[in-house]
C-alpha positions as CSV (number, residue, x, y, z in Angstrom):
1,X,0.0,0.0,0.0
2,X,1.4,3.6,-0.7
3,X,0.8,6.7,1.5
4,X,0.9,10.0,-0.2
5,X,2.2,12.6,1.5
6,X,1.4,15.7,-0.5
7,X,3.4,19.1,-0.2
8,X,2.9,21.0,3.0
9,X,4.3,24.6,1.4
10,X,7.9,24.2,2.8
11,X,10.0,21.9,5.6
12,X,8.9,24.0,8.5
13,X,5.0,23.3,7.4
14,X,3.9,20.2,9.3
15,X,0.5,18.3,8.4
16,X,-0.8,15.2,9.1
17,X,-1.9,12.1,6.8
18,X,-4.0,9.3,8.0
19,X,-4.0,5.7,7.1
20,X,-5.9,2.8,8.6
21,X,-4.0,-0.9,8.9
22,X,-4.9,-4.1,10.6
23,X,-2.8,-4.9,13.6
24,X,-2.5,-7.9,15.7
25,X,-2.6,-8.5,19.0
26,X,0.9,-7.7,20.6
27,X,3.6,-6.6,19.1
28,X,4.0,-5.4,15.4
29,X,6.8,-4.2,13.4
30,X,5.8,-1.7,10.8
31,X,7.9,0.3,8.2
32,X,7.5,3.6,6.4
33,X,9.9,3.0,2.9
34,X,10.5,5.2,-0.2
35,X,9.5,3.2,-3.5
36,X,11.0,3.1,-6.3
37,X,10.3,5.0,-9.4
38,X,8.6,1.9,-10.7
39,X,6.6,1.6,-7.8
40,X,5.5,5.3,-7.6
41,X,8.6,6.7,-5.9
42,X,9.8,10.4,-6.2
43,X,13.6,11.1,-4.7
44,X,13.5,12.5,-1.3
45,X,11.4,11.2,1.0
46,X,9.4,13.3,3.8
47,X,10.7,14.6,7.2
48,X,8.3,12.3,9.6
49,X,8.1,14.1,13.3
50,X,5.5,11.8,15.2
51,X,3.3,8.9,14.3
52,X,0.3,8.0,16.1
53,X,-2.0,5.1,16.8
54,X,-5.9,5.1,17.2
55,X,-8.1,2.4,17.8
56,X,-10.5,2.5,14.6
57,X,-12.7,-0.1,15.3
58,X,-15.3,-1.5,17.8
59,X,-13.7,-2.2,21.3
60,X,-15.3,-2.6,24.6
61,X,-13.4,0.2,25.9
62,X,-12.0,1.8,23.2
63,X,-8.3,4.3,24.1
64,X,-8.4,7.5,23.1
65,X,-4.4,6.8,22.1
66,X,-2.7,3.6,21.6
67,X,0.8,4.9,21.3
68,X,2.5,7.7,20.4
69,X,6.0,7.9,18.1
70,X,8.1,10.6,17.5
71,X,10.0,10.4,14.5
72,X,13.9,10.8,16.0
73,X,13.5,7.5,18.3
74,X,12.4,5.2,14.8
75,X,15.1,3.0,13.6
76,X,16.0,3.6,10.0
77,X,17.9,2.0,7.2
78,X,19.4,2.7,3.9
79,X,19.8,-0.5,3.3
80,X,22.7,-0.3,0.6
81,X,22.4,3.4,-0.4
82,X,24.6,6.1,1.1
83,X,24.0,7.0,4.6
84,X,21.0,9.9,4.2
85,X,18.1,9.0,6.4
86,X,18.8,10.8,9.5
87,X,17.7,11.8,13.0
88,X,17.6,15.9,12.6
89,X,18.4,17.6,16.6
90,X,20.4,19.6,18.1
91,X,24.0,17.3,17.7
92,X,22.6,16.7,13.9
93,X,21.3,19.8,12.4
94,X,20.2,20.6,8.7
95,X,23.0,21.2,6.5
96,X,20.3,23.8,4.7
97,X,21.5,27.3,5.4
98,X,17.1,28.3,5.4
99,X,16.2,26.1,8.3
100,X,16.1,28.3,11.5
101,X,18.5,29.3,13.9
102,X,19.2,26.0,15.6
103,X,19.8,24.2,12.6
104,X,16.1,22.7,12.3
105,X,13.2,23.6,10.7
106,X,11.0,24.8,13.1
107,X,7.3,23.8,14.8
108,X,8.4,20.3,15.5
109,X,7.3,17.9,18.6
110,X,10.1,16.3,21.0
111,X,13.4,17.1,20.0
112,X,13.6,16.8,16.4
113,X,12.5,14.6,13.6
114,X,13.2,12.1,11.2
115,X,14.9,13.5,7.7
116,X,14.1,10.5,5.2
117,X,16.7,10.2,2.5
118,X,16.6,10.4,-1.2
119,X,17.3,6.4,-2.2
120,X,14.9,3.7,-3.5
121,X,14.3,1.3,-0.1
122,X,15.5,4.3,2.6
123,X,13.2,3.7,5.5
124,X,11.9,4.4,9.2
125,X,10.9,1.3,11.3
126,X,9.3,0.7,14.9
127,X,7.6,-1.4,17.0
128,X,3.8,-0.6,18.1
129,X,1.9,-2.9,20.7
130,X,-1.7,-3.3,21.1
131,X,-3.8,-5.4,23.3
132,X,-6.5,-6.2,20.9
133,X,-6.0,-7.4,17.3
134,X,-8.2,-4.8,15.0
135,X,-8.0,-2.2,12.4
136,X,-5.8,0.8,13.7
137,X,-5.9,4.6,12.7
138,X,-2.3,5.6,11.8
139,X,-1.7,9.3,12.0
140,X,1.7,10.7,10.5
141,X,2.7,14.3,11.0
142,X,5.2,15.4,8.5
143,X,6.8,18.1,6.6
144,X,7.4,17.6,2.7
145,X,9.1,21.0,1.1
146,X,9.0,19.3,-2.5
147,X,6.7,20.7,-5.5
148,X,5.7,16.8,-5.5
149,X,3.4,14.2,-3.6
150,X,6.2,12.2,-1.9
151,X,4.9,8.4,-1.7
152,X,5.9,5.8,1.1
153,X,5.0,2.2,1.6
């Protein structure tokens, strides 16, 4: 399945997409990864600053939030591309001269956000548990300064 994350009018803009998945009871590994062109990909892959979980289905006693990610404490990988998907804070600021005075584009949660990178298979992974096996409302808050929908699977 891919996600469209369409342009938010610059890399200090954050908006949110949402996207419902089944989950299983326990633990599940999920992963956010840049396509390739084939597959729908464009080059240079979304800042991601928190992901969130919702119960979207019946429950006896539904939460108000299942868990709550932000972006700088997901694993990622670049599998065999060049090093480029990186956690943007304070020891690891934006080489962009434009972001603000700290080094980050601004307006983020916690302290700081993951920069996706620019290769084919790049990608952001984590580990979400949940009590009841269901479908699950997936809210990702992100920043895309590209003239172009950026697509993740």
């Amino acid at each position: 399945m891919l996600v469209s994350f369409p342009p938010t009018g610059g890399w200090a803009s954050w908006r949110e997409v949402q996207v419902t998945l089944p989950l299983s009871a326990g633990s599940n590994a999920l992963t956010l990864s840049l396509p390739s062109a084939a597959e729908g990909g464009v080059p240079n892959g979304p800042n991601i600053d928190q992901i969130a979980f919702d119960y979207a289905g019946e429950m006896t006693a539904p939460p108000t939030l299942v868990a709550s990610i932000e972006g700088e404490t997901m694993g990622h990988d670049d599998g065999n591309s060049p090093a480029d998907t990186v956690v943007r804070d304070a020891s690891h600021p934006e080489s962009d001269p434009a972001a603000g005075s700290d080094g980050l584009w601004g307006d983020y949660s916690g302290s700081g956000y993951l920069d996706m990178g620019e290769q084919a298979g790049d990608a952001a992974t984590f580990q979400v548990s949940v009590v009841q096996a269901g479908t699950y409302e997936l809210v990702v808050r992100y920043a895309n300064g590209a003239s172009d929908t950026q697509e993740m699977r």
